[in-house]
C-alpha positions as CSV (number, residue, x, y, z in Angstrom):
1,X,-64.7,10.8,188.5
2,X,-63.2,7.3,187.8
3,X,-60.3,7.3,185.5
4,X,-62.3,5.7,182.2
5,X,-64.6,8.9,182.2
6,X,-61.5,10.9,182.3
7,X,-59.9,8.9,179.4
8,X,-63.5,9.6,177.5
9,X,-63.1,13.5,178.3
10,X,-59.8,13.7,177.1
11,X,-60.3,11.9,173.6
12,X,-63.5,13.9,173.6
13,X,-61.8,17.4,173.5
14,X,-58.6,15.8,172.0
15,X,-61.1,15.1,169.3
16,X,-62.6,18.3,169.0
17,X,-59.3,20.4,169.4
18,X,-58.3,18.3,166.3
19,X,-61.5,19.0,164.2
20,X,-61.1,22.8,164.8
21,X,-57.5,22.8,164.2
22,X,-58.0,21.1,160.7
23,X,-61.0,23.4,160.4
24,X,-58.9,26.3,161.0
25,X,-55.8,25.0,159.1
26,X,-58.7,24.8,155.9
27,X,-59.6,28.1,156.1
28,X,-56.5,29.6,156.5
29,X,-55.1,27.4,153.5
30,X,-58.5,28.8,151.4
31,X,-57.7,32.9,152.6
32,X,-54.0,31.9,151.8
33,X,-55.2,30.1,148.3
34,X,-57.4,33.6,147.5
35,X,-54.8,36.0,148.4
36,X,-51.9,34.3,147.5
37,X,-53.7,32.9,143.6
38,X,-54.3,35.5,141.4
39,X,-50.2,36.9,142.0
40,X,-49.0,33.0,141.0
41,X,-51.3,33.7,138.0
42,X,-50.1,37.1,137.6
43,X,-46.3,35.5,137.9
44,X,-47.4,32.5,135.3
45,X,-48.7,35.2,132.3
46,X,-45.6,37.8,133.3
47,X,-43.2,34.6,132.7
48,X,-45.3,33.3,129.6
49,X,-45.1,36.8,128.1
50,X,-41.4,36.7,128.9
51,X,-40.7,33.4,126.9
52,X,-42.7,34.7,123.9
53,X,-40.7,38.0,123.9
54,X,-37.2,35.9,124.1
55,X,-38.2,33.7,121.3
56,X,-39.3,36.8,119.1
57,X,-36.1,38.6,119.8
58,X,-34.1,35.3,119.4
59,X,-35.6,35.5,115.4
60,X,-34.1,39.0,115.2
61,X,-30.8,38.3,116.2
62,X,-27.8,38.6,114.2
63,X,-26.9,35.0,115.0
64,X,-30.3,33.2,114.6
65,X,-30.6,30.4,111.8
66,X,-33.9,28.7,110.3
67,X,-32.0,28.3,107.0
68,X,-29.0,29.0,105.0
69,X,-28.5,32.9,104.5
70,X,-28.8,34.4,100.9
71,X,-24.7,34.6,101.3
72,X,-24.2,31.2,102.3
73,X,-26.9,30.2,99.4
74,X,-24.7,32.7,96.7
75,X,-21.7,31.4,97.9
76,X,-22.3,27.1,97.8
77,X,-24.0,28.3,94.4
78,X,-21.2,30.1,93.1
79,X,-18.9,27.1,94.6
80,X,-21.0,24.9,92.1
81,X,-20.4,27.1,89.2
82,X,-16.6,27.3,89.6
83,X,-17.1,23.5,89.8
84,X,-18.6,23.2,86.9
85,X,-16.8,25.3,85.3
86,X,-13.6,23.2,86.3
87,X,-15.5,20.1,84.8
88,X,-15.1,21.9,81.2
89,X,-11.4,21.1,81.2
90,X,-12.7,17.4,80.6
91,X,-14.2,18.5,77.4
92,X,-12.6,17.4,73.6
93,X,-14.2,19.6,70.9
94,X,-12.6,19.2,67.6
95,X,-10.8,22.5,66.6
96,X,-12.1,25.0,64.1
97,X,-11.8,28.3,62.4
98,X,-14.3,30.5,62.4
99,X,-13.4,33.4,60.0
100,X,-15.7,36.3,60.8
101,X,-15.0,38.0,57.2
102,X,-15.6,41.4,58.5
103,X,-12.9,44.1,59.7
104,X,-12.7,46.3,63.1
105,X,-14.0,43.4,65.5
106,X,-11.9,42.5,67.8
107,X,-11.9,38.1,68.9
108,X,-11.0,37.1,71.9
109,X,-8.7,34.3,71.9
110,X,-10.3,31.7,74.1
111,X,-7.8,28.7,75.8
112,X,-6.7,26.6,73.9
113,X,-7.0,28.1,71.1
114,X,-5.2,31.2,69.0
115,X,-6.1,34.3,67.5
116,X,-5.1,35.6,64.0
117,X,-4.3,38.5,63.0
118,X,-7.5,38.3,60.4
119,X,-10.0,38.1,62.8
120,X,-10.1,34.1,62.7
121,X,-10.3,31.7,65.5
122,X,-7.9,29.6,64.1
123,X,-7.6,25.5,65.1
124,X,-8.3,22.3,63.0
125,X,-10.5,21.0,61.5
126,X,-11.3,24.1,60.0
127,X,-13.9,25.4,58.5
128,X,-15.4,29.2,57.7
129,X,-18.3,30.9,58.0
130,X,-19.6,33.8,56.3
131,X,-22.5,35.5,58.1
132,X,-22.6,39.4,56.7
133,X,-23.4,40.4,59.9
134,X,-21.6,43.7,61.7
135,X,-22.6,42.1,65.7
136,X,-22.5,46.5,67.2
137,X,-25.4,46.1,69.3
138,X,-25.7,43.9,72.0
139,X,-28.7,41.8,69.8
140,X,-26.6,42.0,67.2
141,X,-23.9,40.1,69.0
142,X,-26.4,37.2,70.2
143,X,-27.2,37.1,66.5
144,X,-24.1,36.6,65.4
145,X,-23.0,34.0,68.0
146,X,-26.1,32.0,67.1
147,X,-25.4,32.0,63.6
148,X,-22.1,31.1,64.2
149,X,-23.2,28.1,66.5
150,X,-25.8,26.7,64.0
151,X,-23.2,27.1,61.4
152,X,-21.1,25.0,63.4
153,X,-23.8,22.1,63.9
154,X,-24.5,22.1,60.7
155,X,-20.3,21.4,60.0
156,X,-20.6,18.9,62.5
157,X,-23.6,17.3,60.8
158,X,-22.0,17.9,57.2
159,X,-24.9,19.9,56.0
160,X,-24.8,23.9,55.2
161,X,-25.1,26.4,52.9
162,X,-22.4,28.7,54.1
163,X,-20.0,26.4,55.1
164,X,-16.8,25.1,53.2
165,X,-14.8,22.5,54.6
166,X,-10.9,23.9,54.0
């Protein structure tokens, strides 16, 4: 055997021993691929299940925000009523007196302005308004106080029935 035949032999079964290596390699990778696959699936929907349950128990926690709470909505609400409300200061109305002509009801006095011992809302211009109504019932009241507010635009307008300018 000359020493080019022996070359030829040895590539030969290098070759060979290389093909059935890869071969075997392959089917080892496939039985590894069939055994091994359905637990990384397994793992994949365990973890995908997981994520779902974490965001669902993220919404029901104490400490989880989409939008403003009910409190933090009553309180920037009621934070733009006081404000409001402090925005009234700023208002000039012309004074008045607003005689109720009727005994036993008590008026508040309201700022600014003081309360007689006649039941009259007393500041100036003045001007009085007889309704004949007794305000007991809660209707009553909201009957009375928009009597008493259409008397007063019709004052400010100079018209009326049941209105004399003092």
């Amino acid at each position: 055997m000359n020493k080019e035949t022996a070359i030829k032999i040895y590539n030969y079964l290098d070759e060979q021993f290389n093909k059935a290596l890869n071969f075997v390699g392959e089917v080892w990778g496939k039985i590894k691929d069939a055994i091994v696959k359905p637990f990384e699936d397994a793992k994949n929907k365990v973890e995908e299940i997981a994520k779902k349950i974490r965001e669902l128990a993220e919404n029901i926690s104490p400490f989880h925000k989409e939008s403003p709470s009910l409190v933090e909505m009553v309180t920037r609400g009621v934070g733009e009523i006081k404000k409001q409300y402090m925005s009234l200061a700023d208002i000039s109305l012309p004074p008045i007196v607003q005689s109720m002509g009727m005994t036993g009801i008590a008026t508040p006095a309201i700022a600014g302005q003081t309360v007689g011992t006649t039941n009259t809302i007393t500041n100036s211009p003045q001007f009085t308004v007889n309704v004949g109504v007794y305000a007991g019932s809660e209707m009553e009241k909201r009957a009375l106080a928009k009597q008493l507010a259409d008397a007063y635009d019709d004052y400010q307008r100079g018209i009326g029935k049941n209105i004399s300018g003092i």
